[in-house]
C-alpha positions as CSV (number, residue, x, y, z in Angstrom):
1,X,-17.8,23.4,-2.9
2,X,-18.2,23.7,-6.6
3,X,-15.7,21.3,-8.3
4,X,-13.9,22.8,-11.4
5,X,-16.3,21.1,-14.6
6,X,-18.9,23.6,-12.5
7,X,-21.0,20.7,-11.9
8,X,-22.5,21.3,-8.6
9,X,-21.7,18.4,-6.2
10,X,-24.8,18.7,-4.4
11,X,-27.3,18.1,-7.6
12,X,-29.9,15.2,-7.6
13,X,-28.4,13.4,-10.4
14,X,-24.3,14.1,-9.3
15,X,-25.1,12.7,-5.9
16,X,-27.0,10.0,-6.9
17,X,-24.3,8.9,-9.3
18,X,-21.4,9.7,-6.6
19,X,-23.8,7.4,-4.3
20,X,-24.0,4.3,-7.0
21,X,-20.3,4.4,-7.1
22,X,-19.1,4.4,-4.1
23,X,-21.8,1.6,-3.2
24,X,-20.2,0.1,-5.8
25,X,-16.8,0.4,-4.8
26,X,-17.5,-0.9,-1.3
27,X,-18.9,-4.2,-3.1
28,X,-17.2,-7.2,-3.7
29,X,-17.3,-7.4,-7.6
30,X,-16.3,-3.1,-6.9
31,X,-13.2,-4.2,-5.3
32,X,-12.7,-7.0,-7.8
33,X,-12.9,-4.5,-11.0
34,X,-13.4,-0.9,-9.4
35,X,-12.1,1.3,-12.6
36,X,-15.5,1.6,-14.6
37,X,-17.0,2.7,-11.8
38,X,-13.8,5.6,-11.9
39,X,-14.8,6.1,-15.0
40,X,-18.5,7.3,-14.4
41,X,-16.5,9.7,-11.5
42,X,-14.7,10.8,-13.9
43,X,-17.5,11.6,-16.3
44,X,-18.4,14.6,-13.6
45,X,-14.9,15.9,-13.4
46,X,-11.4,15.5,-11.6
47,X,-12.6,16.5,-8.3
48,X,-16.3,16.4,-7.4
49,X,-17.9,16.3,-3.9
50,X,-20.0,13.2,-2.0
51,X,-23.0,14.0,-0.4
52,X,-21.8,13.5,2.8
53,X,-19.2,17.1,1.8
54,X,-15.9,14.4,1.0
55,X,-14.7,15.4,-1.5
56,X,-13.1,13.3,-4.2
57,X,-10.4,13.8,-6.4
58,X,-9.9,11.2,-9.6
59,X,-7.4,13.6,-11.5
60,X,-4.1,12.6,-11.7
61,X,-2.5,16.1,-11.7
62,X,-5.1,17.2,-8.9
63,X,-4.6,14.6,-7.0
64,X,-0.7,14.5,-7.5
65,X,-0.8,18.3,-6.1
66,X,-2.8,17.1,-3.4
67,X,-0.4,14.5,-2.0
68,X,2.5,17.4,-2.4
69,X,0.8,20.2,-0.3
70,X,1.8,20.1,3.3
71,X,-1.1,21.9,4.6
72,X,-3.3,18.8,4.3
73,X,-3.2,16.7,7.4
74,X,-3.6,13.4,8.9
75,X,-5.8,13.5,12.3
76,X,-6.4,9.8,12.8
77,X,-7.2,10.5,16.0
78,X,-9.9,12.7,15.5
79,X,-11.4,10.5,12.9
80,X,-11.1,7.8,15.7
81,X,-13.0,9.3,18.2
82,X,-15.5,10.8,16.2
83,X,-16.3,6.2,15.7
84,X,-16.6,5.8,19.7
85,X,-12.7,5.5,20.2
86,X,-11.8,8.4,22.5
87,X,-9.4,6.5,24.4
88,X,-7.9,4.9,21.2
89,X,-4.2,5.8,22.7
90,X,-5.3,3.0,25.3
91,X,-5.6,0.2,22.4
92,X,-2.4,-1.2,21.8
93,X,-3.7,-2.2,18.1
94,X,-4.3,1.7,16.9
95,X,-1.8,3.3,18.9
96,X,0.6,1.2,17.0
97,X,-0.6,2.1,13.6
98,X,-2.4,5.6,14.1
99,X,1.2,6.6,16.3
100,X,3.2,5.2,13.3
101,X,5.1,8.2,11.0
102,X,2.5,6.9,8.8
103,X,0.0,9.0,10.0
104,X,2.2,11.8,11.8
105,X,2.6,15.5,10.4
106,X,5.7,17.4,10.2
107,X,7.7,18.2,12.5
108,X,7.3,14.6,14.1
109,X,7.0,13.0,10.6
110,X,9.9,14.8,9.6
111,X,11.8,13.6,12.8
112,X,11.1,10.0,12.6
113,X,11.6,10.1,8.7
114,X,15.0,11.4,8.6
115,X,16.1,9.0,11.1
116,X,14.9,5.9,9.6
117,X,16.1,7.0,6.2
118,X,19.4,7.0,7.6
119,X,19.2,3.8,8.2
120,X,16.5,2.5,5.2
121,X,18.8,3.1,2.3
122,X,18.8,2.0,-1.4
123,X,22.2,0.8,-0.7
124,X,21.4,-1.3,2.3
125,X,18.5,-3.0,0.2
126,X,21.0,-3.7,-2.6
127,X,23.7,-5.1,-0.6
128,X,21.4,-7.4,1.0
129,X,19.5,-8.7,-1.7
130,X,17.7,-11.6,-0.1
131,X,14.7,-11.6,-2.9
132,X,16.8,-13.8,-5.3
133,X,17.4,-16.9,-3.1
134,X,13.7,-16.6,-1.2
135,X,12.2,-16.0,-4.6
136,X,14.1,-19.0,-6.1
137,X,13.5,-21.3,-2.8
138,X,9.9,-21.1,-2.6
139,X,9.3,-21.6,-6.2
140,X,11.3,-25.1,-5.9
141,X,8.4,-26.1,-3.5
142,X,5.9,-25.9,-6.3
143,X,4.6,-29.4,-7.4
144,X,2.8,-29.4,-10.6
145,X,-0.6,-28.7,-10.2
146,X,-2.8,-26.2,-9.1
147,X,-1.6,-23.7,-6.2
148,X,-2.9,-20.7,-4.3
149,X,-0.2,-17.8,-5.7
150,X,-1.0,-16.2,-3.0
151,X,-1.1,-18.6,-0.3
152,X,2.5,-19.9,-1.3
153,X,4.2,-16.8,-2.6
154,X,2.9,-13.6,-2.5
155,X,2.5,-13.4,1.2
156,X,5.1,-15.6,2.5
157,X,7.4,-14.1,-0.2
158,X,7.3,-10.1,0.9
159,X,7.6,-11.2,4.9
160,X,10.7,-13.0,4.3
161,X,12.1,-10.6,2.4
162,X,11.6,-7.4,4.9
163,X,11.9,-10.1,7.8
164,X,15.9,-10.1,6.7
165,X,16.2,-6.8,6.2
166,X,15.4,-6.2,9.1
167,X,16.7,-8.7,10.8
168,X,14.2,-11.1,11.8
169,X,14.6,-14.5,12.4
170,X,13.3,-17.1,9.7
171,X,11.7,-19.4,12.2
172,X,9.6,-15.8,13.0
173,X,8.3,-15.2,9.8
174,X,5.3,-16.9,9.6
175,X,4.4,-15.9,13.2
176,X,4.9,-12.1,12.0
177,X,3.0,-12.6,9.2
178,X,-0.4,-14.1,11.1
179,X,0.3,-11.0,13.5
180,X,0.4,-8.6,10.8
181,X,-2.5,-9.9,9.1
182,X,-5.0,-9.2,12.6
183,X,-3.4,-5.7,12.8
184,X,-4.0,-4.8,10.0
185,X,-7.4,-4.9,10.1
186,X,-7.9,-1.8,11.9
187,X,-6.6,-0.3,8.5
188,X,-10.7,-0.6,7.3
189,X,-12.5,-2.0,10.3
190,X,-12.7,-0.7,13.9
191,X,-15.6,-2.6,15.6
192,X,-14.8,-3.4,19.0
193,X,-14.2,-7.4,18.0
194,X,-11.7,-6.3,15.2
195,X,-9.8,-4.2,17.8
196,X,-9.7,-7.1,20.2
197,X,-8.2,-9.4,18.1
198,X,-6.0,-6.7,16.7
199,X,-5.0,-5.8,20.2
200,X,-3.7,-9.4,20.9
201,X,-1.4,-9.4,18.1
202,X,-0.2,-5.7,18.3
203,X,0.8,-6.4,21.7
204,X,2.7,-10.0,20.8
205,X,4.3,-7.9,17.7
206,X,5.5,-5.0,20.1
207,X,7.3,-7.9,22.7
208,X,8.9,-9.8,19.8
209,X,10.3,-6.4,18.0
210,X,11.0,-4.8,21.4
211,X,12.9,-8.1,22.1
212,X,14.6,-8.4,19.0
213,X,16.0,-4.5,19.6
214,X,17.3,-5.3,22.8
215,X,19.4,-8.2,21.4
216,X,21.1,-5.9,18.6
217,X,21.4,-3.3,21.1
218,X,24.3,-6.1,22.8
219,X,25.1,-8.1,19.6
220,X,24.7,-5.4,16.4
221,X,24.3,-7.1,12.9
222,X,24.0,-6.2,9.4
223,X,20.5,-5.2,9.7
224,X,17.9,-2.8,9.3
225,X,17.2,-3.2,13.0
226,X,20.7,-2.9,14.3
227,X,20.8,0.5,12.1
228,X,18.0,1.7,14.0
229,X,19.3,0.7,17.4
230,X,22.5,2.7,16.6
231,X,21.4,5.7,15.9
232,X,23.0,8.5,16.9
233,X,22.4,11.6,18.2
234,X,20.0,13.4,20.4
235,X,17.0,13.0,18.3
236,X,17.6,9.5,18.2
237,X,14.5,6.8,18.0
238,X,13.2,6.4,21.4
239,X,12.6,2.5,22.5
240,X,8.9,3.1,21.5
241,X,9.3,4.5,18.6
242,X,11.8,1.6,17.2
243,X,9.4,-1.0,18.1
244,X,6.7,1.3,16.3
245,X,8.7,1.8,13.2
246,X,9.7,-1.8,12.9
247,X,6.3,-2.9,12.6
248,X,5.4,-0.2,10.4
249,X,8.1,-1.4,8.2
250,X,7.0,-5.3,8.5
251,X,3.8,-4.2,7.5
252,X,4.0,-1.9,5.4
253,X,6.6,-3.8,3.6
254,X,4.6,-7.2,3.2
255,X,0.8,-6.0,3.1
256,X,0.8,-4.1,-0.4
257,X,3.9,-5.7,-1.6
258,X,1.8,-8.8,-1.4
259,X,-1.0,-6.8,-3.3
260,X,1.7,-6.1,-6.2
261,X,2.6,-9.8,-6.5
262,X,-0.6,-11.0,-6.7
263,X,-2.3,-8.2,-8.7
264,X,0.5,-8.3,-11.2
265,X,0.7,-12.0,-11.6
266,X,-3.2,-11.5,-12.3
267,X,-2.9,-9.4,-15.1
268,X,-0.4,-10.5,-17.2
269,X,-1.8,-14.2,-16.7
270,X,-5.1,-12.1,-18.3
271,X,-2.4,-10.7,-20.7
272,X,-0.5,-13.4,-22.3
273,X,1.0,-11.4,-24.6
274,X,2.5,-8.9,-22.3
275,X,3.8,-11.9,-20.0
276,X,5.5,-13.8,-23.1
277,X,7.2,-10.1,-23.7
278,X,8.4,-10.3,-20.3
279,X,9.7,-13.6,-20.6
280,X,11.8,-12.9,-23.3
281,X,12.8,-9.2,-23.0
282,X,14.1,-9.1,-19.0
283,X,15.2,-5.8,-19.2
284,X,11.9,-5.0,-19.5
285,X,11.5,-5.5,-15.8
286,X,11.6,-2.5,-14.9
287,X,8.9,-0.5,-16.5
288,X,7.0,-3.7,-16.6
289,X,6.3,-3.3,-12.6
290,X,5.8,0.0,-13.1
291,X,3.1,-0.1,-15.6
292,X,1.4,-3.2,-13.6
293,X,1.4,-1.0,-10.2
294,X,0.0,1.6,-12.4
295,X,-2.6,-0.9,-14.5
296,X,-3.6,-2.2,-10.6
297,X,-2.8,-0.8,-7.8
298,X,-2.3,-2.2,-4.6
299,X,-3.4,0.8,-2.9
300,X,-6.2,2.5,-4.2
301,X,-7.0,5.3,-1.8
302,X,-5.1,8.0,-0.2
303,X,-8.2,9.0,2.3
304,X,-9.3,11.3,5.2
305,X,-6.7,14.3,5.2
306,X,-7.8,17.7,6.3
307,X,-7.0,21.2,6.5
308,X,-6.9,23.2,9.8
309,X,-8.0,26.1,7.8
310,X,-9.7,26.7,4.3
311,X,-8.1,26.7,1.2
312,X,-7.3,25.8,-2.4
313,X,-5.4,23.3,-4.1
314,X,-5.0,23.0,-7.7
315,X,-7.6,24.9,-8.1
316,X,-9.8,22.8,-5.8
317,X,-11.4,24.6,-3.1
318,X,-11.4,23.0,0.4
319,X,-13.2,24.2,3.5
320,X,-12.1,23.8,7.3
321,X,-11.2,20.6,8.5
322,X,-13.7,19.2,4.9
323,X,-12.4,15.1,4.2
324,X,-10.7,14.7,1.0
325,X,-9.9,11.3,-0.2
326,X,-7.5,10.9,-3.9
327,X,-8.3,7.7,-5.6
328,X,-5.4,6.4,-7.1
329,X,-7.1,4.1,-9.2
330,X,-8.7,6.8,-11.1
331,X,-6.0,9.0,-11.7
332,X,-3.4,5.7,-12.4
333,X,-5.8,5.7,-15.7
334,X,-6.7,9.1,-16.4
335,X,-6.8,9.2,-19.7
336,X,-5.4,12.9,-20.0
337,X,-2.2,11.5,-18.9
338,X,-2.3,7.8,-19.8
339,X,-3.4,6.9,-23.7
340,X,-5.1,3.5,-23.7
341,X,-5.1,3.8,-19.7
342,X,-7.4,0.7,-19.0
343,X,-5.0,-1.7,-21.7
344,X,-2.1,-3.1,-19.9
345,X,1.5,-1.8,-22.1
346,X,4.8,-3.3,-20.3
347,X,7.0,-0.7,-21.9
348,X,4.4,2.7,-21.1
349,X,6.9,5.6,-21.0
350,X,4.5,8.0,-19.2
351,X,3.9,9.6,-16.2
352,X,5.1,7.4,-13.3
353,X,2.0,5.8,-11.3
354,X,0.4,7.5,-8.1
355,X,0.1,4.3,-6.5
356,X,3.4,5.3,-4.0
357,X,2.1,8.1,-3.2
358,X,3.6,11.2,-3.4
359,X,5.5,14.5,-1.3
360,X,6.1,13.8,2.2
361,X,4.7,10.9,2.6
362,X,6.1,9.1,-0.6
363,X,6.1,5.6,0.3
364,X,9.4,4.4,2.0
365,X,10.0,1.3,1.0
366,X,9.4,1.5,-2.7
367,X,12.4,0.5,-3.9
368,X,12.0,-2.6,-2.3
369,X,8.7,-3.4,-3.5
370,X,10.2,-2.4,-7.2
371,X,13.4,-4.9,-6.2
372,X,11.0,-8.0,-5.4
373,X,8.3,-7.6,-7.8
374,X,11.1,-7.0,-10.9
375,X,12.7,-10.5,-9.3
376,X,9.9,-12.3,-8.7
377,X,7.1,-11.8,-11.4
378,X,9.7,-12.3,-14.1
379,X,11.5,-15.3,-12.7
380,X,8.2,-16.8,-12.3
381,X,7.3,-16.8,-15.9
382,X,10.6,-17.9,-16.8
383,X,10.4,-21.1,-14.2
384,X,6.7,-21.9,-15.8
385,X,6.4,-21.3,-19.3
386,X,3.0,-22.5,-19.2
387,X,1.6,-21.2,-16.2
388,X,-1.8,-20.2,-16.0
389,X,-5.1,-19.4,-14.5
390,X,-6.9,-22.0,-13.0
391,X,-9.5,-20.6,-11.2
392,X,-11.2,-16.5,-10.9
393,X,-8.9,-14.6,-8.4
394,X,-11.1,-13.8,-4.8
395,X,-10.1,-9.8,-3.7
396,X,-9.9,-9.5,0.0
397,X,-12.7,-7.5,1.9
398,X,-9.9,-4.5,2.2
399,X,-10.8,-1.3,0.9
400,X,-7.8,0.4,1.5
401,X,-5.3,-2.0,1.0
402,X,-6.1,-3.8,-2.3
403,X,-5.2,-7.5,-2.9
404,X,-6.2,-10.8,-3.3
405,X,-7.2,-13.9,-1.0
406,X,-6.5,-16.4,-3.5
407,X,-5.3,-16.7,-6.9
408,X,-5.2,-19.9,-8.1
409,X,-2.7,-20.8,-11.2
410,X,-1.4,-24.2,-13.0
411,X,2.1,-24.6,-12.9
């Protein structure tokens, strides 16, 4: 492939520099500050191709085009077994998230989108609105003094607030949220110890949601779940794929909303100017999480999709069933969309961020994440004037999801 600046992706130097960065990326201080190492991608063009024929895109337009074309798939499964997982159907752990709509194509993505849209409204999310009163409740527990932000909010925080929406008990929430953690881990790591212990806790997950559908199947409430139980018609969610969905949804609700949380507290600690502006102006709120999802996102790739046959996209030339991976870090600060795209500016009015993806696939719950993060982050400042940092944040080991372990802060 020849990628459009005409540099040829298979050069000495272009590989070698393709090479250094995504070494780098994969390292810890990479994952703690990837976006120089964007910008030396960037340096070779929007799209250019690794030597092992991936091809990147760091454009924001190219990859924005990307995300939109329905001809590029997701084939988890072939990716799977092409790692020694043949029989990955058979492991409760990536059956549950490779089988999720996450990873489905049209028509079956279509399907199981439609029906949980029904059900996933804006309006539903508004009329709950539990993201006030947990927000407000865990903040009380504070003491003065130093405290892991992420330890006692931005995890527990996102799991309570999709745990009511959909309908999960309180007492539960902790117990989903050290469930979803193992899971998840499959996202970046499929050794055969990660399965195991993701297996245990996708199989507990699937009896506790699978349980908690049978209840609302006899006693309905105002919940997400109870929706989903209800639905109508012949197409309806099968018991399987409830249960699927459901813990798509906890995870995918919690995991990068927790990234946002923490991330974004992050930089406008590192920004005091921007957070005294958010203090005082709240109807900045708005633009201010989008600019911080933008400034640091907390997913940073959109990876291994494929085309059945060759093609071109946005000019970008793909071959037969060739890996093409968007980093949405680079093109969140491509500086032919974004001006100053690596300072943080809480009232940007530019092109909305990549970092909820895009076409088909746009990310389902991002008006929630918007809802918590413009509650949260602001109320936060409000409550502690004088917060601060009080230690360097640690990023988890996550390449795909991107957050932190801890971020400790003075209250």
């Amino acid at each position: 492939m020849q990628p459009p600046n005409g540099q040829s992706g298979s050069s000495t130097d272009t590989s070698q520099i393709i090479t250094e960065v995504l070494d780098g990326i994969y390292s810890e201080s990479g994952r703690a500050n990837p976006y120089p190492l964007y910008a030396r991608l960037r340096e070779l063009g929007p799209v250019v191709t690794a030597p092992n024929g991936t091809v990147l895109i760091t454009g924001y337009h190219e990859q924005l085009a990307f995300m939109k074309d329905h001809r590029l798939l997701k084939l988890p499964g072939r990716r799977l077994a092409a790692t020694g997982w043949p029989d990955w159907k058979e492991h409760p752990s990536l059956r549950l998230m490779f089988d999720s709509m996450m990873f489905l194509n049209p028509p079956e993505h279509t399907r199981l989108r439609r029906l949980v849209s029904a059900a996933f409204t804006p309006g539903r999310v508004q009329r709950l609105r539990p993201v006030e009163q947990i927000t407000e409740g865990m903040l009380e527990s504070f003491s003065p003094g130093t405290v892991n932000w992420v330890e006692h909010f931005a995890l527990p925080m996102p799991i309570a607030v999709v745990g009511a929406l959909l309908g999960v008990p309180a007492s539960d929430w902790p117990l989903f949220q050290s469930l979803a953690a193992a899971w998840t881990l499959v996202l970046d790591d499929v050794s055969p110890a990660t399965v195991e212990r993701a297996d245990r806790s996708a199989i507990e997950m699937e009896e506790c949601v699978a349980r908690l559908a049978e209840d609302r199947a006899k006693q309905p409430q105002d919940d997400l779940i109870s929706a989903m139980v209800a639905a109508q018609g012949d197409d309806k969610l099968t018991r399987r794929e409830l249960v699927t969905m459901a813990a798509l949804l906890l995870v995918a609700g919690f995991e990068t909303t927790s990234g946002l949380l923490s991330k974004g507290l992050a930089a406008l600690l590192n920004h005091p100017e921007q957070a005294d502006r958010l203090r005082a102006e709240p109807e900045l709120a708005g633009p201010a999480i989008e600019e911080l999802v933008r400034y640091d996102a907390p997913v940073q790739f959109v990876a291994n999709r494929t085309a059945e046959e060759d093609l071109e996209v946005a000019g970008i030339k793909l071959a037969a069933r060739q890996p093409v991976w968007a980093l949405i870090g680079a093109g969140n600060r491509d500086p032919n969309v974004f001006s100053r795209p690596d300072e943080l500016v809480l009232d940007r009015q530019e092109a909305p961020p990549l970092s909820y993806g895009g076409g088909i696939h746009y990310c389902i719950g991002a008006a929630l994440a918007r809802l918590e993060a413009q509650v949260a982050l602001p109320t936060v400042l409000r409550r502690f004037p004088d917060i601060e940092l009080a230690g360097p944040p640690v990023p988890r080991a996550s390449h795909l999801i991107s957050g932190l372990l801890s971020l400790p802060v003075s209250v």
